[in-house]
C-alpha positions, 0 to 999 in steps of 0.5 A: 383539709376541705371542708366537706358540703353534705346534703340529702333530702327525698322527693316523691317521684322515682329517679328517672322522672326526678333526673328528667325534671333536674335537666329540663330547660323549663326547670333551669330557667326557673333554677336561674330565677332564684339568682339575680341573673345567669344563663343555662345549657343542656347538651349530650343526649338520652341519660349522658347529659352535662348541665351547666348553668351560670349565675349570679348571686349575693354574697352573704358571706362575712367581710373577710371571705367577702373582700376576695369574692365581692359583693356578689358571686358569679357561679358557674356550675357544671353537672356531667349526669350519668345512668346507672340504672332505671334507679341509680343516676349520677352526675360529678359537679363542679362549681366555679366562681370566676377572680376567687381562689375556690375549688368546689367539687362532688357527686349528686346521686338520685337513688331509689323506687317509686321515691327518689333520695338526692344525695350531694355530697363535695367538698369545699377548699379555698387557697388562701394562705393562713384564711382559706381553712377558716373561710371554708365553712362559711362558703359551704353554708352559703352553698347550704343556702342555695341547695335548700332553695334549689330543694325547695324549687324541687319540691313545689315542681314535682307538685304541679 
């Protein structure tokens, strides 16, 4: 069974301004800035866009989990947003790391009025025989770790 990747946090701006600043090419270049290296791309138009973003990070995973993946990640992360409505938006991910044996998938949803709750929710399998279950929760914590910077980034943003 996957193991499930659950987060939410609120930002101070309504949802529209909030998907408007998450698929910024300013802000994905910042978002790169805190890997190592990556690269990014926006393409489609107006609200139906899909972001997909390249990175390295380090693998502060343990020895076994890092045996697999290596000393660092490339992650390749595609987000394909949607509007629902002027304060609903919606974008299925996925997250791809190149040579391991992880599948990584969900939902991130933008929701509300003058204030906007970020809601990413998925889920986390790795197929590894007898190992994968036992992994699972520490690729969903090193995932956290991301997603806390990535909020953080989010944060200081909205406040220039």
């Amino acid at each position: 069974m996957p193991a499930q990747l659950n987060t939410e946090f609120t930002l101070p701006r309504d949802p529209t301004k909030v998907f408007e600043m998450l698929t910024r090419l300013d802000f994905l270049a910042a978002k790169i800035g805190l890997a190592q290296s990556g690269d990014f791309s926006v393409t489609g138009s107006g609200f139906d866009l899909t972001v997909n973003v390249n990175r390295t990070v380090a693998a502060d995973l343990p020895d076994l989990v890092r045996k697999f993946v290596g000393q660092n990640l490339v992650v390749q992360e595609t987000q394909i947003w949607r509007k629902s409505n002027d304060n609903l938006y919606r974008a299925d991910f996925k997250l791809t790391i190149p040579n391991a044996p992880v599948d990584i998938s969900g939902q991130i949803e933008l929701a509300g009025i003058e204030k906007t709750i970020v809601k990413i929710s998925g889920k986390v399998k790795v197929n590894v025989p007898i190992f994968g279950a036992a992994a699972e929760p520490q690729v969903v914590s090193q995932i956290s770790k991301v997603l806390a910077d990535e909020e953080e980034l989010c944060r200081n943003w909205i406040s220039k």
